[in-house]
Residue frames as qw, qx, qy, qz and C-alpha x, y, z in Angstrom:
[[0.778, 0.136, -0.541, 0.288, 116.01, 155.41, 88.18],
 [0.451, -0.836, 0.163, -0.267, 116.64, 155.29, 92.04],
 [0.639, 0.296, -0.637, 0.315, 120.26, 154.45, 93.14],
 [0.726, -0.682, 0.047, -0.066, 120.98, 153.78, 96.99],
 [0.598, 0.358, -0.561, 0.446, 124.44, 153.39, 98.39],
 [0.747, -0.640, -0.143, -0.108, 125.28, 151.91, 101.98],
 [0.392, 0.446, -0.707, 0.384, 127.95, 152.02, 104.50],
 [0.829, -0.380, -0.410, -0.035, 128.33, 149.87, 107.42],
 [0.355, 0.565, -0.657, 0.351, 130.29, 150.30, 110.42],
 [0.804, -0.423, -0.411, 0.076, 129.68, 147.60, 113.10],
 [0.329, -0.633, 0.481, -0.510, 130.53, 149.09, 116.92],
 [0.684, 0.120, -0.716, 0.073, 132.08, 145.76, 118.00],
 [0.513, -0.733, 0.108, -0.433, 130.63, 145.86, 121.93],
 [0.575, 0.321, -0.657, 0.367, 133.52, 144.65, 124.40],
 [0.343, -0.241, 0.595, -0.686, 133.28, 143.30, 127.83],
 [0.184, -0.116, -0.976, 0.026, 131.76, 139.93, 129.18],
 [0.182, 0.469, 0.775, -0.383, 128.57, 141.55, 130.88],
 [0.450, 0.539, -0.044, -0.711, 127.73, 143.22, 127.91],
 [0.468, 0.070, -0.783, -0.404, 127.88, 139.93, 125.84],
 [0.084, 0.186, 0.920, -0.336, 126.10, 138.21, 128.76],
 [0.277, 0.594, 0.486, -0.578, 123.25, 140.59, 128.49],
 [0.535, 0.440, 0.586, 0.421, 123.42, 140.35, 124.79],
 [0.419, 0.140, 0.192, 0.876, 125.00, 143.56, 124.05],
 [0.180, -0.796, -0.436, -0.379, 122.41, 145.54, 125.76],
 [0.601, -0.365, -0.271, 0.657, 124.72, 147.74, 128.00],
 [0.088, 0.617, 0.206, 0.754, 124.02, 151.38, 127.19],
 [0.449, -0.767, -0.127, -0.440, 122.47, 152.00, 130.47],
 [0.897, -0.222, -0.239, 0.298, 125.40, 150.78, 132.64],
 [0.058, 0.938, -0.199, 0.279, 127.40, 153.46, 134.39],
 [0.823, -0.407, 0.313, 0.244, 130.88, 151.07, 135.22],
 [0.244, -0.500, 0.558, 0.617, 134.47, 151.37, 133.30],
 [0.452, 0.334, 0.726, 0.397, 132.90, 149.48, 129.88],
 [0.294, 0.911, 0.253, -0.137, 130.79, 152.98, 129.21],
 [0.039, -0.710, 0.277, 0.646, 133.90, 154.29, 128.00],
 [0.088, 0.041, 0.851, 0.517, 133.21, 151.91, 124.71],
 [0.075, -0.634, -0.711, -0.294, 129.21, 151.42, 124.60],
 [0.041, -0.838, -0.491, -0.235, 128.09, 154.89, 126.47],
 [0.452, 0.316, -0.305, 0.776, 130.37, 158.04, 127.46],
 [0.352, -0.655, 0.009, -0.668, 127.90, 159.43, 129.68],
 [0.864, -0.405, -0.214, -0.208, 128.12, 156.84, 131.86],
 [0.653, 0.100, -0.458, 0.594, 131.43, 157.13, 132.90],
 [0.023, -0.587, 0.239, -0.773, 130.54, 160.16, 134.65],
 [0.795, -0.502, -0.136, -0.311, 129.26, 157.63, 137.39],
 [0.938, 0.009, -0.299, 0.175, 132.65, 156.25, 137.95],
 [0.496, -0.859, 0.097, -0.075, 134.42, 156.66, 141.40],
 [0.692, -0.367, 0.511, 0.354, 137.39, 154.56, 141.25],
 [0.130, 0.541, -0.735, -0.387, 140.57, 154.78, 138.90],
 [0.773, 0.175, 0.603, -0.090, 139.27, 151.12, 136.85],
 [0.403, 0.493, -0.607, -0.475, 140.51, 149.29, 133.76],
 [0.878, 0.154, 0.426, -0.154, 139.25, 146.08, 131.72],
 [0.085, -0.353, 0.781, 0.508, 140.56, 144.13, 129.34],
 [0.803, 0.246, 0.358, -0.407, 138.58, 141.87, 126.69],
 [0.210, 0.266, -0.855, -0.393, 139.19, 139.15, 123.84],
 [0.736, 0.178, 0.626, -0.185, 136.93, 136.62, 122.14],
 [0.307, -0.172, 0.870, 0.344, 137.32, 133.98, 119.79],
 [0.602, 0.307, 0.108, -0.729, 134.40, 133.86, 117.91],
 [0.862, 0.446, 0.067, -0.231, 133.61, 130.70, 116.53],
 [0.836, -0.211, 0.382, 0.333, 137.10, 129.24, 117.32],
 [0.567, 0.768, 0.194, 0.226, 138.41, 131.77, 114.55],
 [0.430, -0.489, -0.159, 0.742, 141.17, 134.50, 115.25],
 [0.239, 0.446, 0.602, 0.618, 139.89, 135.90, 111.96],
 [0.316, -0.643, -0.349, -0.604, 136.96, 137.39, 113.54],
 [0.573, -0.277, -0.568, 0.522, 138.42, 137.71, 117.05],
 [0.163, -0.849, 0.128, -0.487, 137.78, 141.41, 119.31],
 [0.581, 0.025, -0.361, 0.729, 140.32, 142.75, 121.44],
 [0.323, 0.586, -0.188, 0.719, 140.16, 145.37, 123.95],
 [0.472, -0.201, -0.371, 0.774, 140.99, 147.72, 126.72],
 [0.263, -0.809, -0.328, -0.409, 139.26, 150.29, 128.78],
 [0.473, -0.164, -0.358, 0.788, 140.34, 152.70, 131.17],
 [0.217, -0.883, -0.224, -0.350, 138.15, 155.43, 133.30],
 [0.485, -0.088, -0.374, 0.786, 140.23, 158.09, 135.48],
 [0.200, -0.829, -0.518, 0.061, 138.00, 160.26, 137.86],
 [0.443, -0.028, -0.196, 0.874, 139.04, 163.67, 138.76],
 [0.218, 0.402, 0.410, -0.789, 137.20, 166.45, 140.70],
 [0.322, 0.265, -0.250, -0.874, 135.64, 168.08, 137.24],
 [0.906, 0.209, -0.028, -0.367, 134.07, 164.38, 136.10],
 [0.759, -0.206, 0.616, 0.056, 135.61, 161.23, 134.64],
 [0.497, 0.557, -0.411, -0.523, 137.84, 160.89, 131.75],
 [0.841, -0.072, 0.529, -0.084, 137.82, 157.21, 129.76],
 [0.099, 0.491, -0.786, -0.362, 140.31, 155.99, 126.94],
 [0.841, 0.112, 0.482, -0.220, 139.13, 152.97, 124.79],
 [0.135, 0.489, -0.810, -0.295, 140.78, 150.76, 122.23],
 [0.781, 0.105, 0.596, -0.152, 139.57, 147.59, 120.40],
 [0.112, 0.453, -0.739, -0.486, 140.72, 145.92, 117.50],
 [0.917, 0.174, 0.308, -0.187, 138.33, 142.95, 115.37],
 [0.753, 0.578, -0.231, -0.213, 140.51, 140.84, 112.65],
 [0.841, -0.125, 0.262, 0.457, 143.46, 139.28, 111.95],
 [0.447, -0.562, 0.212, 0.663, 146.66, 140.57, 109.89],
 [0.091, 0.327, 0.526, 0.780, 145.38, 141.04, 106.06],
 [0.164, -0.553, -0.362, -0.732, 142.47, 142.47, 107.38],
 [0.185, -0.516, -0.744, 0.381, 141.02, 144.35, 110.69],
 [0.004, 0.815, 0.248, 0.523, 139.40, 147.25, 112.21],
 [0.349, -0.403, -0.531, 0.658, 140.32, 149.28, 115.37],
 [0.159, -0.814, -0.276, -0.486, 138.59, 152.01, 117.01],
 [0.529, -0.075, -0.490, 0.688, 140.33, 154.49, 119.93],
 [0.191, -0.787, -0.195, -0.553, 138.59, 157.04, 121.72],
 [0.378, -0.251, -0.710, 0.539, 138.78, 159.09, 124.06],
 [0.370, -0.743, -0.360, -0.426, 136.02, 160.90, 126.53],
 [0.024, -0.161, 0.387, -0.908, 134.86, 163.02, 129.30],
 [0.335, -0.544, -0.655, -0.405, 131.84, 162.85, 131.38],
 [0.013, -0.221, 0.448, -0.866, 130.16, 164.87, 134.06],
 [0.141, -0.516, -0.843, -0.057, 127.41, 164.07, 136.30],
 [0.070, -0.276, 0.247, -0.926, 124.86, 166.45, 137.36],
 [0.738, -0.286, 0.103, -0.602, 123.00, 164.97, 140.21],
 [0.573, -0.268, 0.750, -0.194, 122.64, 161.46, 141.19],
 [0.726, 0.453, 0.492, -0.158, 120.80, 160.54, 137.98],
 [0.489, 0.861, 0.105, -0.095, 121.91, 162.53, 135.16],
 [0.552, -0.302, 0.480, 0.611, 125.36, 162.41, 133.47],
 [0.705, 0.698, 0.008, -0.123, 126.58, 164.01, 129.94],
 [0.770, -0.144, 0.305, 0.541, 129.46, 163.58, 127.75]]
């Protein structure tokens, strides 16, 4: 007898040019990396913050919130992130926060 067991945990991707580009935004090195890629913050020059919300399907059920924030400083670039999906019987949030450093023109880590 083989048994399986799954968990899920959907990374809800936030920001309009990462839904434009159908949620393909990993390589992008602008305030959103502090949600879809931490390395990429280490590109960011300027103090920068986003908001986001969508409606999905005219629902608030299944709505995402959030908020991004990237603060340079000599050593690299630190970024703070927050999003929330649901409604009041049921959601999910997710907060983080990072560091990134470049080394070179190309190359960042977190």
């Amino acid at each position: 007898m083989f048994l399986t067991s799954q968990a899920w945990n959907e990374n809800n991707p936030i920001g309009s040019r990462s839904s434009g580009m159908g949620n393909a935004s990993v390589s992008f090195g602008d305030v959103w990396s502090a949600h879809h890629n931490q390395a990429g913050l280490g590109f960011v020059r300027d103090i920068s913050a986003g908001t986001y919300y969508e409606n999905r399907f005219l629902l608030k059920e299944i709505s995402v919130k959030g908020g991004v924030v990237a603060l340079p400083i000599k050593a690299g670039t630190f970024g703070l992130t927050i999003s929330n999906f649901g409604y009041s019987l049921y959601n999910e949030n997710k907060y983080s926060l990072s560091f990134a450093k470049t080394f070179g023109d190309k190359l960042s880590f977190r």
